[in-house]
N, CA, C and O atoms as a Maestro MAE file, in Angstrom:
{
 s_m_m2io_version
 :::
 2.0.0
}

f_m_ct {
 s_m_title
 :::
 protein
 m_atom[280] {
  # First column is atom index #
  i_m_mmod_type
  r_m_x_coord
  r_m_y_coord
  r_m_z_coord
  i_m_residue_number
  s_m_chain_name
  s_m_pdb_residue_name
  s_m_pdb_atom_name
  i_m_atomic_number
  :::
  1 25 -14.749 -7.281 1.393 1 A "UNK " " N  " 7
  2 3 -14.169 -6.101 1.987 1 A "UNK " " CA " 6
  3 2 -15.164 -5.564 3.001 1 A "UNK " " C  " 6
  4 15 -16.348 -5.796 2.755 1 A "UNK " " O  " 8
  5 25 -14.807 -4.736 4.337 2 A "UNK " " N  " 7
  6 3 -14.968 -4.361 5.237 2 A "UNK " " CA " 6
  7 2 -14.885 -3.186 5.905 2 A "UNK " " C  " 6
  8 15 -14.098 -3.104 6.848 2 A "UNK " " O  " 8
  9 25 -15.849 -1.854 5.450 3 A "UNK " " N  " 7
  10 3 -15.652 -0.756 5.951 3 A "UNK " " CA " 6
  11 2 -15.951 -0.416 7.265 3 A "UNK " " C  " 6
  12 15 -17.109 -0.089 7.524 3 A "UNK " " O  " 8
  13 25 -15.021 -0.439 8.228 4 A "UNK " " N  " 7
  14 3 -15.147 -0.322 10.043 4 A "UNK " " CA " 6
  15 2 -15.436 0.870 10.084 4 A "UNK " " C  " 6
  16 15 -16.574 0.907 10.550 4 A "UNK " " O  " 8
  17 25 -14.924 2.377 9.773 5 A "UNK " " N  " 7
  18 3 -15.134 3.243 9.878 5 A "UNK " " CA " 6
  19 2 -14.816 4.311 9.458 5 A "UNK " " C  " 6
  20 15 -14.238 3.892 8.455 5 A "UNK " " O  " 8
  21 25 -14.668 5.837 9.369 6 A "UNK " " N  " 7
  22 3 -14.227 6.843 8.863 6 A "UNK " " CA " 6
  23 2 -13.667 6.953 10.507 6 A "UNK " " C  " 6
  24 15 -14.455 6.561 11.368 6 A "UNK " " O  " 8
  25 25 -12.587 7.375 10.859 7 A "UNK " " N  " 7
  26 3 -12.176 8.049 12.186 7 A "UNK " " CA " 6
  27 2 -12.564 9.872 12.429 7 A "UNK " " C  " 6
  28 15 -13.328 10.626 11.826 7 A "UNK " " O  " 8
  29 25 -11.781 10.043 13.408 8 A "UNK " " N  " 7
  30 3 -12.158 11.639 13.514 8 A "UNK " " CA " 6
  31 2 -11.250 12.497 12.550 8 A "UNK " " C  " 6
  32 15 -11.705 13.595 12.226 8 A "UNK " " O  " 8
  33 25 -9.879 12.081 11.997 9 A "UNK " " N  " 7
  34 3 -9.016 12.473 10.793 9 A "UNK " " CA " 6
  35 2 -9.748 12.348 9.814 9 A "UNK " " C  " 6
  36 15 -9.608 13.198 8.935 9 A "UNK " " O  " 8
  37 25 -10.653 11.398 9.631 10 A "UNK " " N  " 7
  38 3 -11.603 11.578 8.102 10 A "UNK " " CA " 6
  39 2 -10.508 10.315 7.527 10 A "UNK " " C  " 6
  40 15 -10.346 10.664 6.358 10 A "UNK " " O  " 8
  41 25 -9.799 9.227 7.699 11 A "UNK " " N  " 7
  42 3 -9.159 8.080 7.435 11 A "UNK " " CA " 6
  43 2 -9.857 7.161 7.479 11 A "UNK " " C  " 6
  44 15 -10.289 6.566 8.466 11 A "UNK " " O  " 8
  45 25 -10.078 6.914 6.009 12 A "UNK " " N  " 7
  46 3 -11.286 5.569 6.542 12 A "UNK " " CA " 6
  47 2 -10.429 3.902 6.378 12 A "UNK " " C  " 6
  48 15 -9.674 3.312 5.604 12 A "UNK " " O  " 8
  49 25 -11.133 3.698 7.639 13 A "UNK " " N  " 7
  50 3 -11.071 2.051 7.612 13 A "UNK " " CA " 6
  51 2 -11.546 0.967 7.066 13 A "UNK " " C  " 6
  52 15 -12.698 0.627 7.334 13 A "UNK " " O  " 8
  53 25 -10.450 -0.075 5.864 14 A "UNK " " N  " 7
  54 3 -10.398 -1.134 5.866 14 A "UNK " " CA " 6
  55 2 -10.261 -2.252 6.351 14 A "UNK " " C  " 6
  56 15 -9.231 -2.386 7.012 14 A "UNK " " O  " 8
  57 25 -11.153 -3.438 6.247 15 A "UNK " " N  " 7
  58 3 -10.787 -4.498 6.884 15 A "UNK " " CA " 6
  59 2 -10.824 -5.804 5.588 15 A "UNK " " C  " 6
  60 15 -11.319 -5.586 4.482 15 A "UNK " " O  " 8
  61 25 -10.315 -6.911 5.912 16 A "UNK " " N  " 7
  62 3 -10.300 -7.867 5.102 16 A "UNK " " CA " 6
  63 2 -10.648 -7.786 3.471 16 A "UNK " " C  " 6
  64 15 -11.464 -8.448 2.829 16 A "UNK " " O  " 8
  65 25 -9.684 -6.676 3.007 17 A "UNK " " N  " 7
  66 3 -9.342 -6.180 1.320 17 A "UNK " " CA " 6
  67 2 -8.547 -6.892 0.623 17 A "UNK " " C  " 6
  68 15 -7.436 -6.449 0.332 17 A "UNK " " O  " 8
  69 25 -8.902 -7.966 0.274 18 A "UNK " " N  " 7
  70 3 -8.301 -8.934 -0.513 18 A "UNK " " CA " 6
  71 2 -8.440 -8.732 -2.135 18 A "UNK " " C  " 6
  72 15 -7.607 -9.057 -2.981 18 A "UNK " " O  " 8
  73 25 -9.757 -8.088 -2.349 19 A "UNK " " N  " 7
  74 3 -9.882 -7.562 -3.807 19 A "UNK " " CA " 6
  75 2 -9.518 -5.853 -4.075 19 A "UNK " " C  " 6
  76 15 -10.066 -4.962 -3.426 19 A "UNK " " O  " 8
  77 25 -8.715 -5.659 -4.920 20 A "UNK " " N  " 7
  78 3 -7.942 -4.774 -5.543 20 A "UNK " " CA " 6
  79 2 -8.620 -3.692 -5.006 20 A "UNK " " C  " 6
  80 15 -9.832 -3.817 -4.831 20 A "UNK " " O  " 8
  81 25 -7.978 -2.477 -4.661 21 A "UNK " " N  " 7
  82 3 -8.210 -1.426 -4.372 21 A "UNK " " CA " 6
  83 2 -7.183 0.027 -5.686 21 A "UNK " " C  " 6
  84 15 -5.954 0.034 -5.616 21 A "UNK " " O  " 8
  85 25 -7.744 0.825 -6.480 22 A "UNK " " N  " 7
  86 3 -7.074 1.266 -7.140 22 A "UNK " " CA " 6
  87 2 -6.931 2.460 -6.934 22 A "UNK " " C  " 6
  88 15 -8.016 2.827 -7.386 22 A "UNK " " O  " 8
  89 25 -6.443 3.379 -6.603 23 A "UNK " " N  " 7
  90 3 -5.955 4.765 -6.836 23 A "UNK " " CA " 6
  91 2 -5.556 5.365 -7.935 23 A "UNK " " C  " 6
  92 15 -4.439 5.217 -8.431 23 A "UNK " " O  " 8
  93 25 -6.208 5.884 -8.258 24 A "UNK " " N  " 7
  94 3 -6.014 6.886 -9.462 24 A "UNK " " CA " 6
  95 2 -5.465 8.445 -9.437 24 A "UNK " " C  " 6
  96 15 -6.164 9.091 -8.656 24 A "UNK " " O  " 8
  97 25 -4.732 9.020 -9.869 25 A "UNK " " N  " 7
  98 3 -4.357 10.172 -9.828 25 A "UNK " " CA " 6
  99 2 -4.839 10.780 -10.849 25 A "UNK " " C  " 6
  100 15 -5.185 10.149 -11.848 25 A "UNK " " O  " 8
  101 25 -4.968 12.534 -10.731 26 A "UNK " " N  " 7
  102 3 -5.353 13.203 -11.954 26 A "UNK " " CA " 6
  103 2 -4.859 12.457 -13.023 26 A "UNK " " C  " 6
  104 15 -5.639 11.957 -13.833 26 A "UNK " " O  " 8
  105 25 -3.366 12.295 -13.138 27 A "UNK " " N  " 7
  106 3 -2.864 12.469 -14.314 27 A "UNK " " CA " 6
  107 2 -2.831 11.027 -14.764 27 A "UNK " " C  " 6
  108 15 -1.821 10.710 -15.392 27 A "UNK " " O  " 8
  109 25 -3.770 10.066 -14.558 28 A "UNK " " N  " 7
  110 3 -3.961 8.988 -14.632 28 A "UNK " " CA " 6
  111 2 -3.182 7.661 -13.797 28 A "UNK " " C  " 6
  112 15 -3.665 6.545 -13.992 28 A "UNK " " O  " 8
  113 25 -2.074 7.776 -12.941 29 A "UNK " " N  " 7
  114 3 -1.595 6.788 -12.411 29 A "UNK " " CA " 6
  115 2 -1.838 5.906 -11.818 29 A "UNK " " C  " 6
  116 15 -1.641 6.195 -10.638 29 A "UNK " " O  " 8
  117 25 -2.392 4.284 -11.982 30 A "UNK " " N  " 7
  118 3 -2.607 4.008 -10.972 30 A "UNK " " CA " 6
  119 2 -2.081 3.134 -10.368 30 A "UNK " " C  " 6
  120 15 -1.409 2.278 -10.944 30 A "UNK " " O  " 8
  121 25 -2.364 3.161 -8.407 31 A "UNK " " N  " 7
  122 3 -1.757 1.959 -8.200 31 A "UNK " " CA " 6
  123 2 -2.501 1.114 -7.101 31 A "UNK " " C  " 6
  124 15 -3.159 1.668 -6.221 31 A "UNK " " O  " 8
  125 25 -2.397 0.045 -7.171 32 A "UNK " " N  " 7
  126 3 -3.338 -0.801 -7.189 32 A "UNK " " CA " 6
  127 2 -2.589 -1.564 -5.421 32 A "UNK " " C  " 6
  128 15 -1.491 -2.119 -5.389 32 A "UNK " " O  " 8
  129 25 -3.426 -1.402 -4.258 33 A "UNK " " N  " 7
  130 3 -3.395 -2.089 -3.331 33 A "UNK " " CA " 6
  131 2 -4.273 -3.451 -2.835 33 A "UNK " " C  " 6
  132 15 -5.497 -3.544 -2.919 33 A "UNK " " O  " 8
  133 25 -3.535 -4.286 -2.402 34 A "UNK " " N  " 7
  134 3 -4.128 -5.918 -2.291 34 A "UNK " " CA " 6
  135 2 -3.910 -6.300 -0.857 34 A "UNK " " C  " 6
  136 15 -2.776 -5.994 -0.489 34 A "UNK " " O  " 8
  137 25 -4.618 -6.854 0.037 35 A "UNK " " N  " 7
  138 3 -4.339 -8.099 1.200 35 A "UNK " " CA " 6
  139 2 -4.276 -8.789 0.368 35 A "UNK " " C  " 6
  140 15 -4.939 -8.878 -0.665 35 A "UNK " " O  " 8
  141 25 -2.683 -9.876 1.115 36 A "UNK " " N  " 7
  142 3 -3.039 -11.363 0.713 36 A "UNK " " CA " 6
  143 2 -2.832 -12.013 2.066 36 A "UNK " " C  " 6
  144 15 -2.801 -11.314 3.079 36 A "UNK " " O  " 8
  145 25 -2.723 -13.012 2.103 37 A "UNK " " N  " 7
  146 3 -2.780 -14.040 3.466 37 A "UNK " " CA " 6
  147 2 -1.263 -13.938 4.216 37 A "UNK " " C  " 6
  148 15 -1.102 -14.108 5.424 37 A "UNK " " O  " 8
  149 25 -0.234 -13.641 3.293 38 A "UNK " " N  " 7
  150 3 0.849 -13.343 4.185 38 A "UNK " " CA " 6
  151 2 1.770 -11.534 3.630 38 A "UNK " " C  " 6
  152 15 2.914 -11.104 3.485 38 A "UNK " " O  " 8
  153 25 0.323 -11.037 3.502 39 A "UNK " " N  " 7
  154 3 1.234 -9.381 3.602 39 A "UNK " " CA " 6
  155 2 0.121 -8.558 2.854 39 A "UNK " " C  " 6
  156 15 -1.110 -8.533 2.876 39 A "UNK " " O  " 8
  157 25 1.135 -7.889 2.173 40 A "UNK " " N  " 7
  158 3 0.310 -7.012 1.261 40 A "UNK " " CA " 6
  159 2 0.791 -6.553 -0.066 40 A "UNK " " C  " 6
  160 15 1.992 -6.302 0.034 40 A "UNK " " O  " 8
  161 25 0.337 -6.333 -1.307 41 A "UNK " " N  " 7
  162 3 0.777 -6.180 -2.505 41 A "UNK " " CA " 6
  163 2 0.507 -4.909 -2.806 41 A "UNK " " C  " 6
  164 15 -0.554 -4.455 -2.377 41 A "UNK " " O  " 8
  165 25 1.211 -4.218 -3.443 42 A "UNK " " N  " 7
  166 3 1.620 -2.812 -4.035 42 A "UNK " " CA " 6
  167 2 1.878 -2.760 -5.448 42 A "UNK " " C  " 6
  168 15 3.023 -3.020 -5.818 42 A "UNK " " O  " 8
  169 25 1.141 -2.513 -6.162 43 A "UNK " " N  " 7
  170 3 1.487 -2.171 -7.526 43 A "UNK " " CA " 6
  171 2 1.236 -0.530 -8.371 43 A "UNK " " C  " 6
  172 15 0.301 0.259 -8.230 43 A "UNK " " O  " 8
  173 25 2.405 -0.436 -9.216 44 A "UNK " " N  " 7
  174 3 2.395 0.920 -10.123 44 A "UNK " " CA " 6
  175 2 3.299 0.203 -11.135 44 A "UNK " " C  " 6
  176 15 4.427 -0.290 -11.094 44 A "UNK " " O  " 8
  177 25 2.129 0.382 -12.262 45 A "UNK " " N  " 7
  178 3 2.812 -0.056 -13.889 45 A "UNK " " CA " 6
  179 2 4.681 0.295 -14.176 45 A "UNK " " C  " 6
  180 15 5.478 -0.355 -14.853 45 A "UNK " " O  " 8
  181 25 4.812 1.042 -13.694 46 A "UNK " " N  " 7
  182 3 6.734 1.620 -13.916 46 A "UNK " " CA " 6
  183 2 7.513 0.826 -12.976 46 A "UNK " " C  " 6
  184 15 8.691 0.523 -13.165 46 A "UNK " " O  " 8
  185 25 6.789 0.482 -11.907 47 A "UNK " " N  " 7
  186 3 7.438 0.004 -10.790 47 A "UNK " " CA " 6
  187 2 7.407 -2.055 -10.724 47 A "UNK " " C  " 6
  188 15 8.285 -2.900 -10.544 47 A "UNK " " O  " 8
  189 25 5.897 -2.117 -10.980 48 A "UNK " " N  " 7
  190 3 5.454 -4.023 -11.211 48 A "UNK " " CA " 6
  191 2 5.079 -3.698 -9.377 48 A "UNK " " C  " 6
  192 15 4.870 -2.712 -8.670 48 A "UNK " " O  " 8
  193 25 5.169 -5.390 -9.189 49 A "UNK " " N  " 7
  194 3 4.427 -5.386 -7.758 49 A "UNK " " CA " 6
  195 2 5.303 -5.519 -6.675 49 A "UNK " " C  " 6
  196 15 6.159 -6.401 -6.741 49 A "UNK " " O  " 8
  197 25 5.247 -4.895 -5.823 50 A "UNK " " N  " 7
  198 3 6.471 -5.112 -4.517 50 A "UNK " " CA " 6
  199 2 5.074 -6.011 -3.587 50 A "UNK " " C  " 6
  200 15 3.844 -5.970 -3.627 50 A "UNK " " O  " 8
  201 25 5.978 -6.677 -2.898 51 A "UNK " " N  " 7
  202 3 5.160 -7.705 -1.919 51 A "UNK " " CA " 6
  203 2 5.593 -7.017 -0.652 51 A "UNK " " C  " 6
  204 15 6.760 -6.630 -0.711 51 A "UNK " " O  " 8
  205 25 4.798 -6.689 0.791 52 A "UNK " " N  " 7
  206 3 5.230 -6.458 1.767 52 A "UNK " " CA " 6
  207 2 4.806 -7.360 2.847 52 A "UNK " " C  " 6
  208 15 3.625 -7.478 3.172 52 A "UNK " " O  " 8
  209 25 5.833 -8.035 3.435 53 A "UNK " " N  " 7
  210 3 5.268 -9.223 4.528 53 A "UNK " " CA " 6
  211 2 5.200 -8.044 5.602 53 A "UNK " " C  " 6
  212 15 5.293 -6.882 5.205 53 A "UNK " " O  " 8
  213 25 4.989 -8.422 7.398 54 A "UNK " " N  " 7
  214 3 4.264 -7.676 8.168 54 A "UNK " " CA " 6
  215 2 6.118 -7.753 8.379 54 A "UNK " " C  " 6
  216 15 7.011 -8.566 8.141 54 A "UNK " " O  " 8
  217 25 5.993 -6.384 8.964 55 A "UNK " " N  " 7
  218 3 7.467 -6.140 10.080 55 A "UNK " " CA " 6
  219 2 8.629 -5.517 8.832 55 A "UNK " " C  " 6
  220 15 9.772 -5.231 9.186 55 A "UNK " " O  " 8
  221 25 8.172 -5.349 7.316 56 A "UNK " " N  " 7
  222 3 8.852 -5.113 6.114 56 A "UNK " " CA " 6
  223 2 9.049 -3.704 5.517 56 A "UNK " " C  " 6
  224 15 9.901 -3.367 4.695 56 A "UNK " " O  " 8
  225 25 7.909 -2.803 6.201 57 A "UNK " " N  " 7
  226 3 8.027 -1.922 5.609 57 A "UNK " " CA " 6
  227 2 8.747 -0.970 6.574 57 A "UNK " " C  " 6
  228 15 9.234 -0.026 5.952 57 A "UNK " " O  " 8
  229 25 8.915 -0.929 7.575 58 A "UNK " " N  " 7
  230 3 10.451 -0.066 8.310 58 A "UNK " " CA " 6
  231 2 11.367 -0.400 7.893 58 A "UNK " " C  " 6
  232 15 12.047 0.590 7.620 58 A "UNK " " O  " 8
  233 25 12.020 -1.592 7.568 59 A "UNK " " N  " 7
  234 3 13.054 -1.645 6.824 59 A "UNK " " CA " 6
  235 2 13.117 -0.885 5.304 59 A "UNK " " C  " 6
  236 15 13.885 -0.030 4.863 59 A "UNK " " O  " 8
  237 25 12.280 -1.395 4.876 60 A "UNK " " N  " 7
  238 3 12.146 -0.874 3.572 60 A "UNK " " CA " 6
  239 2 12.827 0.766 3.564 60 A "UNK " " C  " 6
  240 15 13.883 1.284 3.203 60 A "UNK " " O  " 8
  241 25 11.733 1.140 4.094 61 A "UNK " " N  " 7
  242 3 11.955 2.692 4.496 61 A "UNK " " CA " 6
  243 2 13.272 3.124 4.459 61 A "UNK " " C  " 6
  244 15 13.684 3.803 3.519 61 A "UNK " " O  " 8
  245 25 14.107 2.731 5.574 62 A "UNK " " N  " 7
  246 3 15.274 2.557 6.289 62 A "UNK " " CA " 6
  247 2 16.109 2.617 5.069 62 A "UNK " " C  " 6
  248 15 16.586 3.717 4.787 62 A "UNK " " O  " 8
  249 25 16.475 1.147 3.954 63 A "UNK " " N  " 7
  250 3 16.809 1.416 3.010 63 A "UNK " " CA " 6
  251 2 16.937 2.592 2.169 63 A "UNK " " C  " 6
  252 15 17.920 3.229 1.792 63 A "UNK " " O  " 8
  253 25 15.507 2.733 1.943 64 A "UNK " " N  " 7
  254 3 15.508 3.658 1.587 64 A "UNK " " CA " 6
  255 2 16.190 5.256 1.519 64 A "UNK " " C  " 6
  256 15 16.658 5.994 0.653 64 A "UNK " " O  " 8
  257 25 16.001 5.281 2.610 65 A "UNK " " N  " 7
  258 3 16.576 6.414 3.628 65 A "UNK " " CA " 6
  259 2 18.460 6.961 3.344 65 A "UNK " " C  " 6
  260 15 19.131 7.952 3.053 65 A "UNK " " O  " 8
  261 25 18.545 6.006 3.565 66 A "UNK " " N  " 7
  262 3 20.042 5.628 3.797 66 A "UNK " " CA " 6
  263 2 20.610 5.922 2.237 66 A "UNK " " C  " 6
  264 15 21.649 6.539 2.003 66 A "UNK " " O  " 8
  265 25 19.901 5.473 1.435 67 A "UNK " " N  " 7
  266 3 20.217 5.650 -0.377 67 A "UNK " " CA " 6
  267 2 19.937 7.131 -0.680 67 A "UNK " " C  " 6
  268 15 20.845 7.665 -1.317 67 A "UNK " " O  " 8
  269 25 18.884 7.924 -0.369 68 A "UNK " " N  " 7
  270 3 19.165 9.078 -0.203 68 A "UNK " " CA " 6
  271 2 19.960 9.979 0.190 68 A "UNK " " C  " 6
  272 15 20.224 11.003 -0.440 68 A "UNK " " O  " 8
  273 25 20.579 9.537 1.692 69 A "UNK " " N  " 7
  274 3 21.377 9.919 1.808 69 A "UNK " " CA " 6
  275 2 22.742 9.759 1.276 69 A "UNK " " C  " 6
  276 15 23.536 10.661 1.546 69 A "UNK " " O  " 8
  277 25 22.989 9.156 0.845 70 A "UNK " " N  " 7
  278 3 24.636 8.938 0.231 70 A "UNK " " CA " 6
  279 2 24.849 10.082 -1.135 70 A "UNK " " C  " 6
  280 15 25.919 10.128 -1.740 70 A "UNK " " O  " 8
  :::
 }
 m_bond[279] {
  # First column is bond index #
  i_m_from
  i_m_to
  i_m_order
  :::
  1 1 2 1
  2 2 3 1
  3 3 4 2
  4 3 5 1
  5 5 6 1
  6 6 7 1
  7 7 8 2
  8 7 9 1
  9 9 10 1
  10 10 11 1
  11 11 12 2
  12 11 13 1
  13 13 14 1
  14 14 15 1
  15 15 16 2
  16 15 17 1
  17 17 18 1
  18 18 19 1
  19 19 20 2
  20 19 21 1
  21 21 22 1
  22 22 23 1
  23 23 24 2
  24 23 25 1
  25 25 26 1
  26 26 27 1
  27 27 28 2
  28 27 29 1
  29 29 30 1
  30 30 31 1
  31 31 32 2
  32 31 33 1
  33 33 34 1
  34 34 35 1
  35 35 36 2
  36 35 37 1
  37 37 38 1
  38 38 39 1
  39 39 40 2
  40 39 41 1
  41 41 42 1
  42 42 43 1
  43 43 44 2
  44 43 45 1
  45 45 46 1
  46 46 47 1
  47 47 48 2
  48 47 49 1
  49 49 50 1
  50 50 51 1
  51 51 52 2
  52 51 53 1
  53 53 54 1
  54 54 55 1
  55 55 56 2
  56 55 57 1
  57 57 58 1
  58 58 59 1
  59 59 60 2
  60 59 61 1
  61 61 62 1
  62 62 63 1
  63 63 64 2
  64 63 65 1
  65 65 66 1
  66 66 67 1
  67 67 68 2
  68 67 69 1
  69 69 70 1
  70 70 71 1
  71 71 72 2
  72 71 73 1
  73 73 74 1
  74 74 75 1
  75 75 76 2
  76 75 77 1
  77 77 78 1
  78 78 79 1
  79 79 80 2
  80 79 81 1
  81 81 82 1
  82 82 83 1
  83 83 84 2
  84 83 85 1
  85 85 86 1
  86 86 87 1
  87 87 88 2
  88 87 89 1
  89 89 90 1
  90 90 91 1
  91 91 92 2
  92 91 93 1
  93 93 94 1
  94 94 95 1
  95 95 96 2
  96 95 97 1
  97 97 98 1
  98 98 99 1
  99 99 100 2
  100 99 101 1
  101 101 102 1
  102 102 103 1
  103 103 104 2
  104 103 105 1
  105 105 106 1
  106 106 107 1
  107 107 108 2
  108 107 109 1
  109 109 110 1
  110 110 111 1
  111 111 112 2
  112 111 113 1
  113 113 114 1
  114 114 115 1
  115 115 116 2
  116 115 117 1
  117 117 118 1
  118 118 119 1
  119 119 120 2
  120 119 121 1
  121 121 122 1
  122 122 123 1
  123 123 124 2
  124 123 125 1
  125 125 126 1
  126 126 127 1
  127 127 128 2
  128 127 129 1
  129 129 130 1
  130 130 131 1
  131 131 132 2
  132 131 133 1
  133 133 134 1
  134 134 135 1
  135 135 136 2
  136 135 137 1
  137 137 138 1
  138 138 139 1
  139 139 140 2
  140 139 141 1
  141 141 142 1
  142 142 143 1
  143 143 144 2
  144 143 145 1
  145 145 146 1
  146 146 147 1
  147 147 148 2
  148 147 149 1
  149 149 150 1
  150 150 151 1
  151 151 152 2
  152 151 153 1
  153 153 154 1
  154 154 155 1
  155 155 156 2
  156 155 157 1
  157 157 158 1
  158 158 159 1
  159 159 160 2
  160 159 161 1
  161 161 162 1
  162 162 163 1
  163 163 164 2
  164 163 165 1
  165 165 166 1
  166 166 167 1
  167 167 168 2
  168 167 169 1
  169 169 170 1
  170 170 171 1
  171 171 172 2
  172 171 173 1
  173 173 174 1
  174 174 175 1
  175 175 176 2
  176 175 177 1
  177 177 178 1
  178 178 179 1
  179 179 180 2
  180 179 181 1
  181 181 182 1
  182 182 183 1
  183 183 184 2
  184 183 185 1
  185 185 186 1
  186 186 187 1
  187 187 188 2
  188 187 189 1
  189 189 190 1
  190 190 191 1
  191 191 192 2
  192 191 193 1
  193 193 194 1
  194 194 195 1
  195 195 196 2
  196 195 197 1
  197 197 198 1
  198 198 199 1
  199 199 200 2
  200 199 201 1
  201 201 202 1
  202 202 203 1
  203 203 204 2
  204 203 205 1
  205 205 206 1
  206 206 207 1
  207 207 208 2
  208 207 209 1
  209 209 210 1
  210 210 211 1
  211 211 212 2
  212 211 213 1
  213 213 214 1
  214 214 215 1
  215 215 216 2
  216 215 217 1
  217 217 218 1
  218 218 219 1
  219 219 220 2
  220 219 221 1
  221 221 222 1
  222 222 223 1
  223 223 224 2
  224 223 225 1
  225 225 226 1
  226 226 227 1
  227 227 228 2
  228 227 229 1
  229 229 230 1
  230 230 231 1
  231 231 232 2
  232 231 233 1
  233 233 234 1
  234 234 235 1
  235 235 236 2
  236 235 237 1
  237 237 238 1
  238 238 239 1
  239 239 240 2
  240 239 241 1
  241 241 242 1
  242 242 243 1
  243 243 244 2
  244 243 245 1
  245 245 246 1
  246 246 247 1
  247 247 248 2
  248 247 249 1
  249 249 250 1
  250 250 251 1
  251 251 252 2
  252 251 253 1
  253 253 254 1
  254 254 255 1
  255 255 256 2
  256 255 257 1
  257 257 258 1
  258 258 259 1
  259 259 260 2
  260 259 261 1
  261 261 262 1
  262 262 263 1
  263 263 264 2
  264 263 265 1
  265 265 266 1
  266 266 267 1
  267 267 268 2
  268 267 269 1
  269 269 270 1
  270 270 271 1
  271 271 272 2
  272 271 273 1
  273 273 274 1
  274 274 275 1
  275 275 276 2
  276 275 277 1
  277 277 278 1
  278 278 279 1
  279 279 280 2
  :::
 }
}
């Protein structure tokens, strides 16, 4: 893994994170972000792992979106 930088937002930059990254919340949740060679992995124990290839997550969204609304 590869820390490029903190920006002027205070967002810091990753580069080549192939080993687990975990987020934890107060209330213990966590969820666990991955690079792999063709996307990126997303995991939360309630949920399991969603895979996101590149160009996937506007759609996703979109879906999303749209289910809300109805």
């Amino acid at each position: 893994m590869k820390i490029s930088s903190v920006n002027e937002y205070g967002e810091v930059i990753l580069e080549e994170v192939y080993n687990p990254i975990i987020l934890r919340t107060k209330e213990g949740v966590e969820y666990t972000i991955c690079m792999r060679d063709y996307g990126l992995e997303i995991h939360e124990s309630s949920v399991g792992v969603i895979s996101l290839q590149p160009n996937e997550l506007p759609q996703l969204l979109m879906v999303n979106k749209l289910n809300k609304d109805e």
